[in-house]
N, C-alpha and C positions, 0 to 999 in steps of 0.2 A: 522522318516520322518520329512521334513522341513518345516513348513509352508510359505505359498506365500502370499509373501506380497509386490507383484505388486500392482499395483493401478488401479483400472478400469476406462475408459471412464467417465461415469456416475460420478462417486466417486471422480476424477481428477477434473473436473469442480467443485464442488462440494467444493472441497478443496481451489479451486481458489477464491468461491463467499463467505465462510465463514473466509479465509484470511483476504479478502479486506472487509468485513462490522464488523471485529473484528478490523480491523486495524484501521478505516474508525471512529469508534466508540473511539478507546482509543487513536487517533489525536485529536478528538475534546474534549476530558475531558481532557487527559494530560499537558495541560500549566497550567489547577486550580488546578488538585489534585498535581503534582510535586513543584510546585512555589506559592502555597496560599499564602505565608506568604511575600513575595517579590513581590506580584502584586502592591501594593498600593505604593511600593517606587518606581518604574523603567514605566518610558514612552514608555520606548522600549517593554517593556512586553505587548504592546497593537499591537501593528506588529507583534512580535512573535505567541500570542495566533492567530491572525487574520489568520496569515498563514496557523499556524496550522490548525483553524478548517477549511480552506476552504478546504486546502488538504484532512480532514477527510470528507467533505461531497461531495467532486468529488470521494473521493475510494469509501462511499456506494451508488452515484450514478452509478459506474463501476462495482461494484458486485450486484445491480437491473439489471445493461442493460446485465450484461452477464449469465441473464436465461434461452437467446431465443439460441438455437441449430445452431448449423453451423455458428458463427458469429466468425469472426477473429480480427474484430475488441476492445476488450475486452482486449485481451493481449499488442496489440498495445498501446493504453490509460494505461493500468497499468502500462507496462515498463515505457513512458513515466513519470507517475506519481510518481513509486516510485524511481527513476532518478531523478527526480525534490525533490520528499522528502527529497533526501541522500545529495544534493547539496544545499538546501534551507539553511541551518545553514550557512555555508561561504558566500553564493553569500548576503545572508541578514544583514550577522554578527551581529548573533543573541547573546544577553549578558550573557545568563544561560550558563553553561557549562553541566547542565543537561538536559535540552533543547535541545540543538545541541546534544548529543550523544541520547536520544530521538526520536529526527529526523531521523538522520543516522542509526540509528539500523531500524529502521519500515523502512526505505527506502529501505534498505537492503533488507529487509525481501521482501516486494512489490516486488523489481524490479526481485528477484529472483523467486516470485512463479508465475507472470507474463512471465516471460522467460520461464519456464517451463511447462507452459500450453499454448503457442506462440510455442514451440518445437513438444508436443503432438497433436496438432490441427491440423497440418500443412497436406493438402491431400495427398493422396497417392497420387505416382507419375504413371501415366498410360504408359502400355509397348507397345507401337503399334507393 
């Protein structure tokens, strides 16, 4: 027999809000612990970090606001955010190359678990 490993309701948000405040968390360490040693030579490294953590503390303010039930708005913001994460290294031309893959990988990551609970959420459609 096969085990089911559907995702429930419950368990699906759930996934979306420890996503985004792991994500949320490792945006605003990642330019110190990746680049310590290159912070003190590069100016640009204060844009970069800046970016990053605000990014990291709009994703854990999006997985607080996506506690309350029936809110569609959550997915919305995330998409958007991790959209904006995956594009922030070009549109800033940011100077780490580890940074910018950094960025882009968690944005990745955001924009898709975002989409996928934006998929999930969505009402049933009522049959008159």
């Amino acid at each position: 027999m096969m085990p089911d490993f559907r995702v429930r309701p419950v368990q699906h948000r759930a996934v979306f809000r420890w996503t985004f405040a792991a994500s949320g968390l490792w945006l605003m360490l990642s330019p110190f612990l990746l680049s310590a040693g290159e912070a003190a030579k590069s100016d640009l490294f204060v844009g970069e970090a800046g970016l990053l953590m605000i990014s990291g503390f709009l994703a854990l303010v999006i997985a607080g606001y996506s506690c309350s039930r029936h809110n569609l708005m959550p997915p919305y913001l995330g998409l958007v955010l991790g959209l904006g994460v995956f594009l922030a290294p070009w549109l800033a031309e940011f100077a780490d190359r580890l940074v910018t893959w950094n960025a882009a990988v968690i944005g990745v990551i955001l924009s898709v678990v975002a989409f996928f609970e934006f998929l999930h959420d969505q009402p049933a459609p009522s049959n008159p």
